[in-house]
C-alpha positions as a printed Julia matrix, in Angstrom:
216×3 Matrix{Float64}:
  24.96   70.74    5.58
  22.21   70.88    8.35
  18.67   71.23    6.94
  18.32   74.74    9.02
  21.58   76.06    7.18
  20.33   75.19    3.8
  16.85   76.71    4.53
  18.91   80.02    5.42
  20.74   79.79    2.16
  17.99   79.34    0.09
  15.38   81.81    2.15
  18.57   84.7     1.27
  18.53   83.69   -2.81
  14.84   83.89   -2.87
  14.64   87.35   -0.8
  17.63   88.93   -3.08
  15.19   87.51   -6.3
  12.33   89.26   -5.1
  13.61   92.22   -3.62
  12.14   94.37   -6.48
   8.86   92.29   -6.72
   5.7    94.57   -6.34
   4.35   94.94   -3.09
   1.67   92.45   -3.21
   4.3    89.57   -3.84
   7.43   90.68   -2.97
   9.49   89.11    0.21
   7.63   90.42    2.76
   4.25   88.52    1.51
   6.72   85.3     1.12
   7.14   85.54    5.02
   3.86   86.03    5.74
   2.71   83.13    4.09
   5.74   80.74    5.86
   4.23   81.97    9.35
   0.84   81.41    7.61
   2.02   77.68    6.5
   3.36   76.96   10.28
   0.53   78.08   12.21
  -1.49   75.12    9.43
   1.51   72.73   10.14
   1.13   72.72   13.6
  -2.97   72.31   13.55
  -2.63   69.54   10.89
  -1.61   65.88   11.39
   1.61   64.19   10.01
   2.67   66.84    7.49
   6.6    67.01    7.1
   7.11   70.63    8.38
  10.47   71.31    6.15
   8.34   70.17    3.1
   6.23   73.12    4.05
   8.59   75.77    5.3
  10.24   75.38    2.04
   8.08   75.35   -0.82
   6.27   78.47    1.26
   9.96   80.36    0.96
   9.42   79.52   -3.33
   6.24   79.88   -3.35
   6.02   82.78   -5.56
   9.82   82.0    -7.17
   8.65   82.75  -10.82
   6.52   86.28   -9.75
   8.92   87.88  -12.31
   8.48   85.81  -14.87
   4.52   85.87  -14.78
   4.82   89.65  -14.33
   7.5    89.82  -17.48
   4.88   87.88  -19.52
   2.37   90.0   -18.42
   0.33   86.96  -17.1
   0.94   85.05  -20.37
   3.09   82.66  -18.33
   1.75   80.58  -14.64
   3.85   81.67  -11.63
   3.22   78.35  -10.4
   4.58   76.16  -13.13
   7.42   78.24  -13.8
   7.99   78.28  -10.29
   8.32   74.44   -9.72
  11.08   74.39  -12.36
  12.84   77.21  -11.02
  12.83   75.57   -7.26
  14.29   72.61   -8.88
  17.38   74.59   -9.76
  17.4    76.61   -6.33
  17.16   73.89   -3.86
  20.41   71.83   -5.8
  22.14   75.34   -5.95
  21.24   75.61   -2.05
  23.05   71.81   -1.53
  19.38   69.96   -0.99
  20.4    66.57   -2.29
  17.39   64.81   -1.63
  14.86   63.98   -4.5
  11.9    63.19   -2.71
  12.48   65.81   -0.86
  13.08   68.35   -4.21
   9.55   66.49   -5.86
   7.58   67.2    -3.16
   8.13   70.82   -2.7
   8.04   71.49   -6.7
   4.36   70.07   -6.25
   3.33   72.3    -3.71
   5.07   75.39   -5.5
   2.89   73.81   -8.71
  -0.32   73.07   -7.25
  -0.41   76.49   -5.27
  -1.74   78.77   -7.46
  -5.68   80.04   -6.84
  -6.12   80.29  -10.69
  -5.25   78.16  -13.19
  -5.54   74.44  -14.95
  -3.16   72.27  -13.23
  -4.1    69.57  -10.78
  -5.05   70.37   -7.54
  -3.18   69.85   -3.99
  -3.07   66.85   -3.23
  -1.11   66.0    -0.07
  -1.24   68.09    3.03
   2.08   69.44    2.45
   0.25   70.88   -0.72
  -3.12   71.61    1.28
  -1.01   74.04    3.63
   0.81   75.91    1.25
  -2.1    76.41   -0.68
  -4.27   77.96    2.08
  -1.0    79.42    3.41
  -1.32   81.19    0.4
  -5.02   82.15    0.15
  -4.89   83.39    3.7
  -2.32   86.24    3.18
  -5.17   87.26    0.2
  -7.78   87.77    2.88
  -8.94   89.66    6.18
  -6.95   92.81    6.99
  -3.98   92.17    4.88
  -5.96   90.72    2.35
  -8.35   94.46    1.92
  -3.97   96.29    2.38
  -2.63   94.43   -0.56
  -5.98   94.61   -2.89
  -6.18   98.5    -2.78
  -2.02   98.49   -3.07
  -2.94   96.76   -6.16
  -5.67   98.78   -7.52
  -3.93  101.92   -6.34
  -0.74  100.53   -8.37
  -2.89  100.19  -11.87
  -4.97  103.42  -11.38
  -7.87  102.01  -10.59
 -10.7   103.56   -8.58
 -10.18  103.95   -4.55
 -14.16  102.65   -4.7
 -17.09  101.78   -6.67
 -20.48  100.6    -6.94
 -20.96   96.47   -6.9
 -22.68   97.31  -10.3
 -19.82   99.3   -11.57
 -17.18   96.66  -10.18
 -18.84   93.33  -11.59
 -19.24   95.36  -14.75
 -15.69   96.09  -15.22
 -12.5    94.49  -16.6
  -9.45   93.38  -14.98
  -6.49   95.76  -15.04
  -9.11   99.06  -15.69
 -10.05  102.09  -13.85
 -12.91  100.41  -12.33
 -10.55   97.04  -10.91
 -10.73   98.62   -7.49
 -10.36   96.18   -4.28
 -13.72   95.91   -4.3
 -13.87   94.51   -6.96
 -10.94   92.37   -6.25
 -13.26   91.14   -3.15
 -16.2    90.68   -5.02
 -14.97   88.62   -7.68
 -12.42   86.43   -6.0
 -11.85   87.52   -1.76
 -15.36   86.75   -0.48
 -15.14   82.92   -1.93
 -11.34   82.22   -0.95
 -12.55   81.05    3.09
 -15.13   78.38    0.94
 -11.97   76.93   -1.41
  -9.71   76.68    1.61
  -8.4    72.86    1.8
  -7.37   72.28    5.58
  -9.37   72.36    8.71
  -6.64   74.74   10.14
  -6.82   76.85    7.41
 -10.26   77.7     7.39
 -10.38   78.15   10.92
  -8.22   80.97   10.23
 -10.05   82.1     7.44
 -13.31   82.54    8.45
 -12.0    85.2    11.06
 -10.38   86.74    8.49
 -13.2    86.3     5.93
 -15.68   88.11    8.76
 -13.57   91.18    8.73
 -12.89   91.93    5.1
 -16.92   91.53    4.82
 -17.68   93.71    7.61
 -14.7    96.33    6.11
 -17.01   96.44    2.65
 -19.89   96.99    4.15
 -18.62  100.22    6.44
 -17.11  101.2     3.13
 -20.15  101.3     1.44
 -21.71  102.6     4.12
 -19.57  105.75    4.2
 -19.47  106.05    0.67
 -23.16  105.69   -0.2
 -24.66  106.51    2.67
């Protein structure tokens, strides 16, 4: 079977698994982040493209499973194990091949203890990753978020910093002021934070209007 028919194959299982995935990782933020790993690709030198398009497709495999737990499980090494069994369910017979895209579903993750990405395949889908998080999609799927827990539409930077994850006061704001703002500094490829700092400029310039019409 031809590498583009497997990709289909595996691209439907992983949209019919996430299908009733919250907003902020469901299918729709999977494609996102493949175009967002592509546009990297094609800026970067000698990464292997269907390493890439592929571990960006199971990126977020185990999204689930971390949201079963409630968090008391990693998305990302979860994730690696459950690629494992979709790419030999999807016919991909190579095992170089099925390594290297279980690291870059592993090493993905913002958070967490794991080692970090390594090889460019790993760089990309990392920043693929941290890219859908910021700019004008980024601000969409933190209030989605905070609107989804009950959390405040806005608050003070005092109020935010102040606050606890998963409470009234976890607004996007707060989302941006603990994580959002330093994502374009973490961001691993040259590519990548070329894209990011465009991004990064409007989410800072959306805060400050915010405030700005808020606070006067």
């Amino acid at each position: 079977m031809k590498y583009s028919e497997k990709f289909k194959k595996l691209s439907d299982a992983v949209r019919k698994r996430l299908e009733s995935a919250p907003g902020c990782h469901d299918w729709e933020h999977t494609r996102r982040v493949l175009h967002n790993a592509q546009i990297i690709a094609a800026g970067e030198k000698n990464a292997d493209i269907q390493v890439v398009e592929t571990a960006a497709v199971l990126h977020d495999i185990a999204r689930p499973e971390e949201l079963k737990s409630k968090g008391k499980v990693c998305h990302a090494v979860i994730g690696s194990e459950i690629s494992d069994k979709f790419l030999r369910d999807c016919e991909f017979r190579n095992e170089e091949f099925i390594r290297k895209v279980c690291n870059c579903v592993k090493t993905h993750r913002y958070r967490g203890g794991g080692r970090s990405p390594l090889l460019i395949e790993e760089k990309i889908v990392y920043d693929a990753d941290k890219l859908d998080s910021i700019g004008a999609v980024g601000v969409g799927r933190a209030f989605h978020f905070a609107g989804r827990i009950g959390a405040k539409l806005h608050n003070t930077e005092k109020e935010a910093l102040a606050s606890d994850s998963y409470s009234s006061e976890d607004s996007a704001y707060r989302e941006y002021l603990v994580k959002l703002r330093h994502i374009h500094g973490k961001l691993l490829t040259k590519t990548g934070r070329k894209v990011a700092k465009q991004r990064s400029d409007f989410m800072h310039e959306f805060f400050k209007q915010i405030n700005r019409e808020v606070y006067g």
